[in-house]
N, C-alpha and C positions, 0 to 999 in steps of 0.2 A: 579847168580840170575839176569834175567834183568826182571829193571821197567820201565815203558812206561806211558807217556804222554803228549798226542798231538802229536807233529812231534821232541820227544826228548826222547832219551831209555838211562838209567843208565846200564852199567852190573857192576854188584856188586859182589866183591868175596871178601866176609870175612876168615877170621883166627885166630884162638887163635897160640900164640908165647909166648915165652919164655921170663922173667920179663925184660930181658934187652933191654932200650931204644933202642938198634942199632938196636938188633935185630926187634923191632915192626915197625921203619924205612926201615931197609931190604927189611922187609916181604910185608909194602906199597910198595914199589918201584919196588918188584918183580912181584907182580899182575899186573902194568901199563906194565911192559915189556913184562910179559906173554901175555896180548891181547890187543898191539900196534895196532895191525891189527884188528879190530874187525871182526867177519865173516859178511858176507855181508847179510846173513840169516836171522841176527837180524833188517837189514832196512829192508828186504824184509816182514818177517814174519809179523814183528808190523809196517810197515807202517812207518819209522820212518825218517826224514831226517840227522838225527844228533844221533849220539852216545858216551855217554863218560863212561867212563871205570874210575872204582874205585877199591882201595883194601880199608876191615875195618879188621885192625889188632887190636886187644885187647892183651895186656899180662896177661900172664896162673895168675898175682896176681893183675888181674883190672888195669895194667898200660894203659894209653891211648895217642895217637899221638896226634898232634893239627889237623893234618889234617882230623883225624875224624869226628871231630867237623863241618869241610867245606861241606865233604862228606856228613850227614847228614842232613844240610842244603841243601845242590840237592837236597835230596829227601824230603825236604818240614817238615822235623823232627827237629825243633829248641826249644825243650823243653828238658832241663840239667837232668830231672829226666832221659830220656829214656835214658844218656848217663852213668850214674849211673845202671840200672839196665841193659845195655850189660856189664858191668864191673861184675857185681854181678853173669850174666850167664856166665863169662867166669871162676870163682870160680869153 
């Protein structure tokens, strides 16, 4: 999922994972590895100068990372209910 705005694009890949802490750690860490590179496509399409690459891991019973909470804030989302109710969609 990439979000844009101005001259800065999030790509965003969420996942639900499995209740364990490592695992939802993992599962962050694997996303950033997966698109190190982001494709160039993404400055090009949206005009962007800057791109950063996120994973949003939730556990399959509402566990959440801290880094979540960072990630959310990039995209301008700093209200704890919205981090509650991806917890609830991840149920």
């Amino acid at each position: 999922m990439v979000m844009w705005k101005d001259n800065h694009a999030v790509l965003l890949d969420p996942t639900i994972v499995t209740e364990s802490n490592a695992e939802i750690q993992k599962s962050n860490a694997g996303k950033l590895n997966k698109y190190r590179h982001p494709p160039a496509t993404i400055t090009e399409k949206y005009s962007v100068n800057k791109v950063t690459v996120k994973g949003l891991a939730v556990g399959a019973r509402s566990g959440w990372h801290s880094e979540n909470t960072k990630t959310l804030a990039i995209l301008g989302i700093e209200d704890k209910g919205f981090e509650g109710h991806l917890c609830r969609l991840a149920l």
